[in-house]
Predicted model as a PDB file, atoms N, CA, C, CB and O in Angstrom, pLDDT in the B-factor column:
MODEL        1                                                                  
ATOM      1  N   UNK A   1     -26.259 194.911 -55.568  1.00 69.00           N  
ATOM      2  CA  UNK A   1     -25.004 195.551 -55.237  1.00 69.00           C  
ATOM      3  C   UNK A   1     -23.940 195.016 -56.192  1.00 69.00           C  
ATOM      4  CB  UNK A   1     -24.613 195.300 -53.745  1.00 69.00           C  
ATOM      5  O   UNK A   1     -24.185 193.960 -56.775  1.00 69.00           O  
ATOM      6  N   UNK A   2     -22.916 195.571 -56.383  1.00 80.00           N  
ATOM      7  CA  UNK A   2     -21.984 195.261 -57.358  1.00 80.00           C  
ATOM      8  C   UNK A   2     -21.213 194.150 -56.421  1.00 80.00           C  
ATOM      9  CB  UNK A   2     -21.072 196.632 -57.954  1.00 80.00           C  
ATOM     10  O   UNK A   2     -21.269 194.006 -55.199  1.00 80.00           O  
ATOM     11  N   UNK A   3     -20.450 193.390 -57.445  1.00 80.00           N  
ATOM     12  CA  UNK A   3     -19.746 191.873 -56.744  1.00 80.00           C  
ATOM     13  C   UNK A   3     -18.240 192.950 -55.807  1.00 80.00           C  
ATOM     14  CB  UNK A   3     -18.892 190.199 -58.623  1.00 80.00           C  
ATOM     15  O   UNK A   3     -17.796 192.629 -54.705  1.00 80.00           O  
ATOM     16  N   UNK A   4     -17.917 193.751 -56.343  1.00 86.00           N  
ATOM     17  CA  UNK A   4     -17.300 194.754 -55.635  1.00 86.00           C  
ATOM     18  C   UNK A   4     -16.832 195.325 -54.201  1.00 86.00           C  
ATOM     19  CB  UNK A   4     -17.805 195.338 -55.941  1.00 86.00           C  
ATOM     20  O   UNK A   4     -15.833 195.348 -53.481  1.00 86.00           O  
ATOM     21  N   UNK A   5     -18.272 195.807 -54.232  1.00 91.00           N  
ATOM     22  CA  UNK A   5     -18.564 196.296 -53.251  1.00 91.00           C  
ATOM     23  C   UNK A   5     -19.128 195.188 -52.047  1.00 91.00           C  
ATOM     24  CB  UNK A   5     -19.402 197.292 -53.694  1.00 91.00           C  
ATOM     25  O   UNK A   5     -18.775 195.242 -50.869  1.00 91.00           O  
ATOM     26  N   UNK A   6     -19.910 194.358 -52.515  1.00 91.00           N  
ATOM     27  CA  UNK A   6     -20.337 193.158 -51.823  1.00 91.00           C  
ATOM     28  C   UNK A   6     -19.036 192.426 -50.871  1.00 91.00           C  
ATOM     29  CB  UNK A   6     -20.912 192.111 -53.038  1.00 91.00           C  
ATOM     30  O   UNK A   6     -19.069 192.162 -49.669  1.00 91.00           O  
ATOM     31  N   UNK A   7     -18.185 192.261 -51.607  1.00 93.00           N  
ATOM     32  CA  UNK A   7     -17.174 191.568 -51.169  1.00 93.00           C  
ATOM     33  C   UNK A   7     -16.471 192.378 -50.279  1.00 93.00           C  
ATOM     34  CB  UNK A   7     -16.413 191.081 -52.162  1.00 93.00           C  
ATOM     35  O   UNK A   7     -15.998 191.758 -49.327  1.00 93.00           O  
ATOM     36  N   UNK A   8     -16.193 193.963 -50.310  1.00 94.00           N  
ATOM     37  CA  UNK A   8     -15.764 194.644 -49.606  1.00 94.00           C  
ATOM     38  C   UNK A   8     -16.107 194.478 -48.596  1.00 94.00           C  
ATOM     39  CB  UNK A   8     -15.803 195.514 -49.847  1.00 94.00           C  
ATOM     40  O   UNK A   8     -15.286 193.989 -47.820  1.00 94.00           O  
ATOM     41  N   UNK A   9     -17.285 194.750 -48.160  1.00 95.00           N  
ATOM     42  CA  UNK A   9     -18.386 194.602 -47.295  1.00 95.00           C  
ATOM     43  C   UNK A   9     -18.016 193.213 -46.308  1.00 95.00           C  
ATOM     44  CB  UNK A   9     -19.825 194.449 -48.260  1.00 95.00           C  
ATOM     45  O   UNK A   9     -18.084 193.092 -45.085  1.00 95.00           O  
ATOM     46  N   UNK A  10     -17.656 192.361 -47.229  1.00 94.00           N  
ATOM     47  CA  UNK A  10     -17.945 191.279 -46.331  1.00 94.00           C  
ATOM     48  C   UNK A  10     -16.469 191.137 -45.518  1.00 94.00           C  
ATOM     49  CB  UNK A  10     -18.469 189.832 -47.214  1.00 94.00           C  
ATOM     50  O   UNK A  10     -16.272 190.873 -44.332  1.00 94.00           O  
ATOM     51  N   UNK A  11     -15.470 191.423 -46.649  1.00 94.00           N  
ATOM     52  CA  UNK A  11     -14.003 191.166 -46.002  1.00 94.00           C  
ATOM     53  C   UNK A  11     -14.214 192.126 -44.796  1.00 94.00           C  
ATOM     54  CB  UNK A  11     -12.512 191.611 -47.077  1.00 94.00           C  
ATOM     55  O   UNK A  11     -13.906 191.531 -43.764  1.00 94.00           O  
ATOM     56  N   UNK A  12     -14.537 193.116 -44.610  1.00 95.00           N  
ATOM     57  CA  UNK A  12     -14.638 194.217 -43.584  1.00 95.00           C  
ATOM     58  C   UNK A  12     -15.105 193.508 -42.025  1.00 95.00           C  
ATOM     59  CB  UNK A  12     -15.866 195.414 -44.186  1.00 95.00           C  
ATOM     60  O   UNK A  12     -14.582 193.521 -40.911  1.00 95.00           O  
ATOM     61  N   UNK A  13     -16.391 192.883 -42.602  1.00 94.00           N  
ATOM     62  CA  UNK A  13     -17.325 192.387 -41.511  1.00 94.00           C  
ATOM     63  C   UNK A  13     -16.231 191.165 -41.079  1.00 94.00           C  
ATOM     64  CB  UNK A  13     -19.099 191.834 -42.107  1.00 94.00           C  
ATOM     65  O   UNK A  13     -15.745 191.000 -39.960  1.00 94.00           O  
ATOM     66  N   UNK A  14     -15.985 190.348 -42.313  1.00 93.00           N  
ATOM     67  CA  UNK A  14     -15.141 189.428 -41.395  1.00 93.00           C  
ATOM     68  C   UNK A  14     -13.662 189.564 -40.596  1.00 93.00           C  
ATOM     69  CB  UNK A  14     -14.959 188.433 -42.166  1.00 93.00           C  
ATOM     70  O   UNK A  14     -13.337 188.852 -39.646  1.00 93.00           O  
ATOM     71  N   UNK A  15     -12.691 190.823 -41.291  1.00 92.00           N  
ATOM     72  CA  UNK A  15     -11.980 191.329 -40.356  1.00 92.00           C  
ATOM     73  C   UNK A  15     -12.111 191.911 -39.054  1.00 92.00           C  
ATOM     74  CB  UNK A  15     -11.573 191.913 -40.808  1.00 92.00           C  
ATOM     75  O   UNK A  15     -11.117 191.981 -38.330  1.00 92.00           O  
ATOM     76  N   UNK A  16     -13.683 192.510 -38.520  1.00 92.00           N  
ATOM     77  CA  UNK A  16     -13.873 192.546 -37.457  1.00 92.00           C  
ATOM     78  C   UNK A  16     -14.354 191.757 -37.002  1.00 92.00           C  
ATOM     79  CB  UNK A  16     -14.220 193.240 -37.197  1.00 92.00           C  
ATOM     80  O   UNK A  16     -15.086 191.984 -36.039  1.00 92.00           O  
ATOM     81  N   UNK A  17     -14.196 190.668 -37.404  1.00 90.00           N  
ATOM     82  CA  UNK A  17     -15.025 189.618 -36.251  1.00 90.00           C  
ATOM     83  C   UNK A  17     -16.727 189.365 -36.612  1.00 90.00           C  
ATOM     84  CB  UNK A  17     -14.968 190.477 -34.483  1.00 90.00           C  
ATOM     85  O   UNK A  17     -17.391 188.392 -36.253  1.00 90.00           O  
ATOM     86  N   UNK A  18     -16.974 189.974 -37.034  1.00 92.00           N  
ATOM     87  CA  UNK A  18     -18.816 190.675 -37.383  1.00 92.00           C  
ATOM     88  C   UNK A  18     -19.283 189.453 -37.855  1.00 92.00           C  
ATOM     89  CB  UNK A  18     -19.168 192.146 -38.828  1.00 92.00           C  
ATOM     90  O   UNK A  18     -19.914 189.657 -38.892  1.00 92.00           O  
ATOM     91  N   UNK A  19     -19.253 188.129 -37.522  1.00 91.00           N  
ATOM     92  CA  UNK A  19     -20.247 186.728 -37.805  1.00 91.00           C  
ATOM     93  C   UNK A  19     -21.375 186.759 -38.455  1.00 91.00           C  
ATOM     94  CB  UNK A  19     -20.736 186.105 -36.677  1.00 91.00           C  
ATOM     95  O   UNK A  19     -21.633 186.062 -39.436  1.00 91.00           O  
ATOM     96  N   UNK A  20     -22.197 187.673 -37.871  1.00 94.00           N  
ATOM     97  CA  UNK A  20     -23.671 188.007 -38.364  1.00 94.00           C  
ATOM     98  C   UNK A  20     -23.935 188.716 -39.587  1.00 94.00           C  
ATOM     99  CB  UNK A  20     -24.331 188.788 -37.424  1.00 94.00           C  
ATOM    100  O   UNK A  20     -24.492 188.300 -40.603  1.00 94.00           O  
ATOM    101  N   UNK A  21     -23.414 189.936 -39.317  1.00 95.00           N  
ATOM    102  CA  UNK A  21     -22.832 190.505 -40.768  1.00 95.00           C  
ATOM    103  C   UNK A  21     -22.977 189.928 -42.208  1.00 95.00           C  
ATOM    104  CB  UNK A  21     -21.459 190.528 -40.666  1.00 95.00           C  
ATOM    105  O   UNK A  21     -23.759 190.059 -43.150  1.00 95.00           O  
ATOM    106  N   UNK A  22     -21.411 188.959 -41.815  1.00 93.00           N  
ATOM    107  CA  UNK A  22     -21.371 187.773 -42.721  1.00 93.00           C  
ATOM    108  C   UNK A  22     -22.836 187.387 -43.508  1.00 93.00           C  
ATOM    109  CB  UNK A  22     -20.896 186.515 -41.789  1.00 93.00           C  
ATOM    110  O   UNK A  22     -23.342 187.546 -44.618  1.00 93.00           O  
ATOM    111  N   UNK A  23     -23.167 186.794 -42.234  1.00 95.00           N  
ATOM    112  CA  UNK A  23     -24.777 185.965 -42.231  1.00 95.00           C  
ATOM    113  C   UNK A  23     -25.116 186.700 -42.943  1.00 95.00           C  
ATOM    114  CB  UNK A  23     -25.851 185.765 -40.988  1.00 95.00           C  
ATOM    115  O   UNK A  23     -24.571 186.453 -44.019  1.00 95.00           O  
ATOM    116  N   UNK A  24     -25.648 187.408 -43.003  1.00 96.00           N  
ATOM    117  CA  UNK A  24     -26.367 188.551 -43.575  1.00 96.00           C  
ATOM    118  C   UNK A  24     -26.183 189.002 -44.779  1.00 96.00           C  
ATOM    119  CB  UNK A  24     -26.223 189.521 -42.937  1.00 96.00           C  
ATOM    120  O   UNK A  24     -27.177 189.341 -45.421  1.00 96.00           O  
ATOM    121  N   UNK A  25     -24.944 189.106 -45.330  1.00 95.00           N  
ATOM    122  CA  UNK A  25     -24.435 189.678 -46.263  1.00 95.00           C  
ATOM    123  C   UNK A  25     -24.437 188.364 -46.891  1.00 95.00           C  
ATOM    124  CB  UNK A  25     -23.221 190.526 -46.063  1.00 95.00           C  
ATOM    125  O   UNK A  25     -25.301 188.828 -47.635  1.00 95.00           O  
ATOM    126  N   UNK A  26     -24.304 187.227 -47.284  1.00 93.00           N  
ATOM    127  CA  UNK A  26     -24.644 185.648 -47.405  1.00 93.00           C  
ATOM    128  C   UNK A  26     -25.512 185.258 -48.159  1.00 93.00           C  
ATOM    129  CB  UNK A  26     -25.034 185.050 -46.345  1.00 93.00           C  
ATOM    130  O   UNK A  26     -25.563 184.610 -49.204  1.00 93.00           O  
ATOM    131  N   UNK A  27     -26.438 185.914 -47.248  1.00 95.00           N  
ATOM    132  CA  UNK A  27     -28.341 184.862 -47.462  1.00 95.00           C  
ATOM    133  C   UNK A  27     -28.739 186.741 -48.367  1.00 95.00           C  
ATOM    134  CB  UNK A  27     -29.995 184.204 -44.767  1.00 95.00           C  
ATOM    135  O   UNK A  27     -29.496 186.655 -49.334  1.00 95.00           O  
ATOM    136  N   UNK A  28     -28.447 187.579 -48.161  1.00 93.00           N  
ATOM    137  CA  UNK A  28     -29.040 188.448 -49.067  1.00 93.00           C  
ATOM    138  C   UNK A  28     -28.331 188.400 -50.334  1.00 93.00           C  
ATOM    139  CB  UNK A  28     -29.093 189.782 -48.554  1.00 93.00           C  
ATOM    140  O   UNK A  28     -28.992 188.956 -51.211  1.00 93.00           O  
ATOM    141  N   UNK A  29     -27.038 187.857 -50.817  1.00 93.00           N  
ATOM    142  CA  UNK A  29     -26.626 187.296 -52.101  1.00 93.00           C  
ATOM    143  C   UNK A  29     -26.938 186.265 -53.118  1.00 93.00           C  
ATOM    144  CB  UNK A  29     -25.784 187.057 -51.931  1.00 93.00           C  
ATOM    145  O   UNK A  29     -27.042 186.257 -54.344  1.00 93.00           O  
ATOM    146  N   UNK A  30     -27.074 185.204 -51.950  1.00 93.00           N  
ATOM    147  CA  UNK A  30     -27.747 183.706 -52.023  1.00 93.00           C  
ATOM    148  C   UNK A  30     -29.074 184.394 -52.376  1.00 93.00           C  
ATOM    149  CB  UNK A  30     -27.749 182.566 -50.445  1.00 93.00           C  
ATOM    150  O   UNK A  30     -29.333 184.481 -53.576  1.00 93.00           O  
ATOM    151  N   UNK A  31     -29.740 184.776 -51.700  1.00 93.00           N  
ATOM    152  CA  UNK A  31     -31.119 185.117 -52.522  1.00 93.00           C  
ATOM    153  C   UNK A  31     -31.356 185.766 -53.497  1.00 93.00           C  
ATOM    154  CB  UNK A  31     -31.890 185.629 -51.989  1.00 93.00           C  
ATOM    155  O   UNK A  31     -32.478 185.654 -53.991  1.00 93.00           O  
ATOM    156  N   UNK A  32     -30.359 186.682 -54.114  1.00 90.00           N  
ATOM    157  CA  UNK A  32     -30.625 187.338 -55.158  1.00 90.00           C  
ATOM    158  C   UNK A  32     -30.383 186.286 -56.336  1.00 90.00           C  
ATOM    159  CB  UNK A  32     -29.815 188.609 -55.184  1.00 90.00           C  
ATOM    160  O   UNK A  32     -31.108 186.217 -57.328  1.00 90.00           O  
ATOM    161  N   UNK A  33     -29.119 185.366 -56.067  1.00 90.00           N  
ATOM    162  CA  UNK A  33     -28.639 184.534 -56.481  1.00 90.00           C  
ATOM    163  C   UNK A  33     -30.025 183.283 -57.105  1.00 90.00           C  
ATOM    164  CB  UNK A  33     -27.616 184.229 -55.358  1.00 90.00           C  
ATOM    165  O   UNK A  33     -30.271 183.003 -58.279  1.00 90.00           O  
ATOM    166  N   UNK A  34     -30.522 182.896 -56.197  1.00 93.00           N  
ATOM    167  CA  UNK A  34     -31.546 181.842 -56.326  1.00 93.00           C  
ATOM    168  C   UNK A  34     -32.854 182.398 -57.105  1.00 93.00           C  
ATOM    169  CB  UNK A  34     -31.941 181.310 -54.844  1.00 93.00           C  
ATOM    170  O   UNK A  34     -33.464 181.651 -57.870  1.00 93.00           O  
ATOM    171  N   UNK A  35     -33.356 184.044 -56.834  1.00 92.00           N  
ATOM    172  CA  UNK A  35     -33.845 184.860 -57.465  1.00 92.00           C  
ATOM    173  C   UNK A  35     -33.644 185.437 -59.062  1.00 92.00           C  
ATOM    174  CB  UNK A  35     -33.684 185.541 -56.699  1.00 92.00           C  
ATOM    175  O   UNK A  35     -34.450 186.045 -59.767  1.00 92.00           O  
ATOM    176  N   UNK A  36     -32.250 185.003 -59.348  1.00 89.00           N  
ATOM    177  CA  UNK A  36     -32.230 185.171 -60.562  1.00 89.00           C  
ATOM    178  C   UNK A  36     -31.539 186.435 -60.804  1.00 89.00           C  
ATOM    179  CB  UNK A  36     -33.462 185.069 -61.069  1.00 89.00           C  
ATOM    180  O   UNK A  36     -30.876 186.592 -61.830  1.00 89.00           O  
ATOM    181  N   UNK A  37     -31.687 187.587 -59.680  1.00 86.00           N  
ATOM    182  CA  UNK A  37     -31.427 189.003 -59.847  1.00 86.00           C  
ATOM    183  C   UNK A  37     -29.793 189.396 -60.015  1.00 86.00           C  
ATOM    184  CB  UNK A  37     -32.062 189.729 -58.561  1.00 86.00           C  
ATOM    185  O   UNK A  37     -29.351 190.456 -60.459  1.00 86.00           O  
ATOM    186  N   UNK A  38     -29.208 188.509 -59.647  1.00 83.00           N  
ATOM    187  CA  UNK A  38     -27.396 188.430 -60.262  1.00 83.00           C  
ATOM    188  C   UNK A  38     -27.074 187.486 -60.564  1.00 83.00           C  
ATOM    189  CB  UNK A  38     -26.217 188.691 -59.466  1.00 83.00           C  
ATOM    190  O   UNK A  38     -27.482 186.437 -60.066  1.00 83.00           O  
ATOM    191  N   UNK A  39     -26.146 187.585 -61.580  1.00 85.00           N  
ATOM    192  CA  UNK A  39     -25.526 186.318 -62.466  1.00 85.00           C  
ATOM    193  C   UNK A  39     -25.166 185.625 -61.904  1.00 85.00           C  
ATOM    194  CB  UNK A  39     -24.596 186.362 -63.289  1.00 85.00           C  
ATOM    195  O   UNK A  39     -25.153 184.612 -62.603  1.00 85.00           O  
ATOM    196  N   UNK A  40     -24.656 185.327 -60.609  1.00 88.00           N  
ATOM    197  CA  UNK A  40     -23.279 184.573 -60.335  1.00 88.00           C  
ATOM    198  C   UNK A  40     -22.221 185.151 -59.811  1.00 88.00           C  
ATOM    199  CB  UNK A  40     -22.746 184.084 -61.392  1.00 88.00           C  
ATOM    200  O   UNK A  40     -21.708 184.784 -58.754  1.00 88.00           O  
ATOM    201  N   UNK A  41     -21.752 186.259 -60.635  1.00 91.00           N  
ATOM    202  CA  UNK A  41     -20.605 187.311 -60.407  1.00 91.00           C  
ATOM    203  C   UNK A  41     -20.364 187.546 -58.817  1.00 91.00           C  
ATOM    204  CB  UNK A  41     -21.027 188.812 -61.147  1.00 91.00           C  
ATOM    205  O   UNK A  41     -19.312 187.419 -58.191  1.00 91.00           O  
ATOM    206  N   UNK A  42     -21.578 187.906 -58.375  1.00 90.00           N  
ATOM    207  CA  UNK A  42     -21.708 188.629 -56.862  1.00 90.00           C  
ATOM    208  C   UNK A  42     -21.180 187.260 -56.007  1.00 90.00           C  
ATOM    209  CB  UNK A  42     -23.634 189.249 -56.346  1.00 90.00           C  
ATOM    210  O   UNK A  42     -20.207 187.333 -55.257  1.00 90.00           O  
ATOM    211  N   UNK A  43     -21.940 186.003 -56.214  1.00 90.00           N  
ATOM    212  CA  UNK A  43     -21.708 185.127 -55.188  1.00 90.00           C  
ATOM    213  C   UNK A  43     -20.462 184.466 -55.568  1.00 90.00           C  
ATOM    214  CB  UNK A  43     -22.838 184.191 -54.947  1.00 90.00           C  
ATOM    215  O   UNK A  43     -20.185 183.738 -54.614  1.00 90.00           O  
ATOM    216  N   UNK A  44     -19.652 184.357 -56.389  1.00 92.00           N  
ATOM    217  CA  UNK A  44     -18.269 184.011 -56.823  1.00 92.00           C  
ATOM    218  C   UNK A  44     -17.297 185.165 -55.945  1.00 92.00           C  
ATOM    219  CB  UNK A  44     -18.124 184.144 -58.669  1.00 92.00           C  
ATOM    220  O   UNK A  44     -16.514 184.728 -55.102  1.00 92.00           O  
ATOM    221  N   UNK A  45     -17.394 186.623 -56.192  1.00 92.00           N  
ATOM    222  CA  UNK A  45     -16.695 187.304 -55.231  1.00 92.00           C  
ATOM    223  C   UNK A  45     -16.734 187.153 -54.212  1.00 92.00           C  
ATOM    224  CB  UNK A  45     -16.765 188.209 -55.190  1.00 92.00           C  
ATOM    225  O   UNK A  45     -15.668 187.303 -53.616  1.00 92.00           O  
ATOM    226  N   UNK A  46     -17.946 186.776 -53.414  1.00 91.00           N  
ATOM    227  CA  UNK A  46     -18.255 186.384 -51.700  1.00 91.00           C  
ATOM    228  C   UNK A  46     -17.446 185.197 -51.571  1.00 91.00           C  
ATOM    229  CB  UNK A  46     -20.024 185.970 -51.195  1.00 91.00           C  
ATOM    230  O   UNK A  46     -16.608 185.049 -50.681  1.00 91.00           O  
ATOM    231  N   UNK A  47     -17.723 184.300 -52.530  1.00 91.00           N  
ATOM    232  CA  UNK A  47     -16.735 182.896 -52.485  1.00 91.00           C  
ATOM    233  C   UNK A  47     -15.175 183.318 -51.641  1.00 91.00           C  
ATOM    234  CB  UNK A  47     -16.315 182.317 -54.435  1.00 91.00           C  
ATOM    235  O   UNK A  47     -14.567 183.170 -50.581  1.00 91.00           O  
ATOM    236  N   UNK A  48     -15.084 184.017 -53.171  1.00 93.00           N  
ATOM    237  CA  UNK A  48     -13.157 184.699 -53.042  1.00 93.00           C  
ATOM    238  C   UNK A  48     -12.590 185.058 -51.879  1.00 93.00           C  
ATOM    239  CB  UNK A  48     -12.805 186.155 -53.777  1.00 93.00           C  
ATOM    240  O   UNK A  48     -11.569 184.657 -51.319  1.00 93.00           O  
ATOM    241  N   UNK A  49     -13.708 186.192 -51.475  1.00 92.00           N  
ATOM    242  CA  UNK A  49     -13.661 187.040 -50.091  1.00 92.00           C  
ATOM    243  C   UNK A  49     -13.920 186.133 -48.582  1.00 92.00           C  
ATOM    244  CB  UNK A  49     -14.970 188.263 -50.224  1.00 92.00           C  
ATOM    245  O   UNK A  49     -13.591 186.360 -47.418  1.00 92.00           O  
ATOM    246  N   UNK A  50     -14.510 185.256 -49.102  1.00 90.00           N  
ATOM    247  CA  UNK A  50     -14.110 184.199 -47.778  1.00 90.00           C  
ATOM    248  C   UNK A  50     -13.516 183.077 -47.816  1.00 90.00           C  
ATOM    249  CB  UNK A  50     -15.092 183.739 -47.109  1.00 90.00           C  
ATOM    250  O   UNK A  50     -13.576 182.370 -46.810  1.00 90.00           O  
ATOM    251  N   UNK A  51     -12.904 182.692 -48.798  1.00 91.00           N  
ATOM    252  CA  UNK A  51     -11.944 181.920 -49.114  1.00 91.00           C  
ATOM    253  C   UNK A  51     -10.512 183.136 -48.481  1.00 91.00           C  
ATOM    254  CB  UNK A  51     -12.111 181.442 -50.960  1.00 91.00           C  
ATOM    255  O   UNK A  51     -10.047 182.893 -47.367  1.00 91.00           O  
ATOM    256  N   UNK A  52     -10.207 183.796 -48.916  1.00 90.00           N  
ATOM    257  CA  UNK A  52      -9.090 184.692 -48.667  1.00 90.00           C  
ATOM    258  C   UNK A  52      -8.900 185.550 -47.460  1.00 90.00           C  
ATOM    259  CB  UNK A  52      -9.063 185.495 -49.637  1.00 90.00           C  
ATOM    260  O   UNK A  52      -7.744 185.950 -47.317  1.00 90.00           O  
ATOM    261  N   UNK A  53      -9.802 185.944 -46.518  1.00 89.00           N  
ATOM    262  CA  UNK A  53     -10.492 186.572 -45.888  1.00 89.00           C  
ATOM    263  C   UNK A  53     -10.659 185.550 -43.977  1.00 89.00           C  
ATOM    264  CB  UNK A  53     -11.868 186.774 -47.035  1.00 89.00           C  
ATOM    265  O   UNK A  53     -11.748 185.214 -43.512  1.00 89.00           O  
ATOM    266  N   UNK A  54      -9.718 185.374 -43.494  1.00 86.00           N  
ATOM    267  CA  UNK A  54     -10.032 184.865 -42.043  1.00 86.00           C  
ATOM    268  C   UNK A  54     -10.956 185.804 -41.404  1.00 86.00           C  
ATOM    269  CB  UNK A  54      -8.728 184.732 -41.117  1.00 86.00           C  
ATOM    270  O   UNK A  54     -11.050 187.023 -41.546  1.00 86.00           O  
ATOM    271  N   UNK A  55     -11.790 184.780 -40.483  1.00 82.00           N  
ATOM    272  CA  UNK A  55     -12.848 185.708 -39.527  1.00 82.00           C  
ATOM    273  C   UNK A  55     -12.037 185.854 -38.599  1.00 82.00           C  
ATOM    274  CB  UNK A  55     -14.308 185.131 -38.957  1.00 82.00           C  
ATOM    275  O   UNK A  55     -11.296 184.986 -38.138  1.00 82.00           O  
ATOM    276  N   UNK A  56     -12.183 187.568 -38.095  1.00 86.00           N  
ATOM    277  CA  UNK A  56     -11.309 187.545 -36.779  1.00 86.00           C  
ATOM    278  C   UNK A  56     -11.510 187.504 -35.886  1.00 86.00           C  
ATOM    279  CB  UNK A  56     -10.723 188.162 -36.491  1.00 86.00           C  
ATOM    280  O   UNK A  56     -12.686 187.829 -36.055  1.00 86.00           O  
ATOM    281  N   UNK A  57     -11.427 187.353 -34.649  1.00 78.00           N  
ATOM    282  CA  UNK A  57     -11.831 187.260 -33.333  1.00 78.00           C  
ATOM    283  C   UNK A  57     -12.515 188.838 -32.807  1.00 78.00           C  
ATOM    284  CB  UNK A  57     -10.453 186.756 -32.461  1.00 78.00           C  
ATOM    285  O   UNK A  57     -12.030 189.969 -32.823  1.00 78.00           O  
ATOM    286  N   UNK A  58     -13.565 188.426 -32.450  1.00 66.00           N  
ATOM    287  CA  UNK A  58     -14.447 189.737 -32.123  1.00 66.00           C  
ATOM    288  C   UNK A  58     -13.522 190.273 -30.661  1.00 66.00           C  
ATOM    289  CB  UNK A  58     -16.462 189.265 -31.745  1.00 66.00           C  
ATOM    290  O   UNK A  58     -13.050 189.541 -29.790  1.00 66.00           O  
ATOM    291  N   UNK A  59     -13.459 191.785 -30.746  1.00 63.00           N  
ATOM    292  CA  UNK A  59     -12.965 192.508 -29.948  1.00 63.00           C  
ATOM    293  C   UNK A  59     -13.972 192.070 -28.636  1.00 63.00           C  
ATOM    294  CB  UNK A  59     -12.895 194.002 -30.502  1.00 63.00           C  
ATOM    295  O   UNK A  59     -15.158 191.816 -28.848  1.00 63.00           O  
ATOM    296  N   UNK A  60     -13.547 192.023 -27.631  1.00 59.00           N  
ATOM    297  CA  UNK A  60     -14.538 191.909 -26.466  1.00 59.00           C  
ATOM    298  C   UNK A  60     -14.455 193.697 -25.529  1.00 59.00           C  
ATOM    299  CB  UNK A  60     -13.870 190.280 -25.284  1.00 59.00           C  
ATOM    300  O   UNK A  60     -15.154 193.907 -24.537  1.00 59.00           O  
TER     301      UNK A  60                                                      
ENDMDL                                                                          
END                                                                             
């Protein structure tokens, strides 16, 4: 996925609250990451996007 869109993705999940999401969106970067299959780029934007990015409290 593009570092882009990835990050979109994640700011989204973490503005709703979406924890797992996160998770998810994380360990499938991290692995591409450790895999070799993206530079860096992707997991530097995830960095950004949760550096900048508060998790919000899940709607109940």
């Amino acid at each position: 996925m593009e570092p882009d869109k990835t990050a979109d993705a994640y700011r989204a999940a973490r503005r709703a609250g979406d924890d797992a999401t996160c998770q998810v969106i994380l360990k499938e970067v991290t692995d591409r990451f450790n895999t070799r299959t993206t530079d860096g780029s992707e997991l530097a934007a995830l960095y950004r996007a949760n550096r900048d990015t508060p998790l919000a409290k899940p709607a109940n």
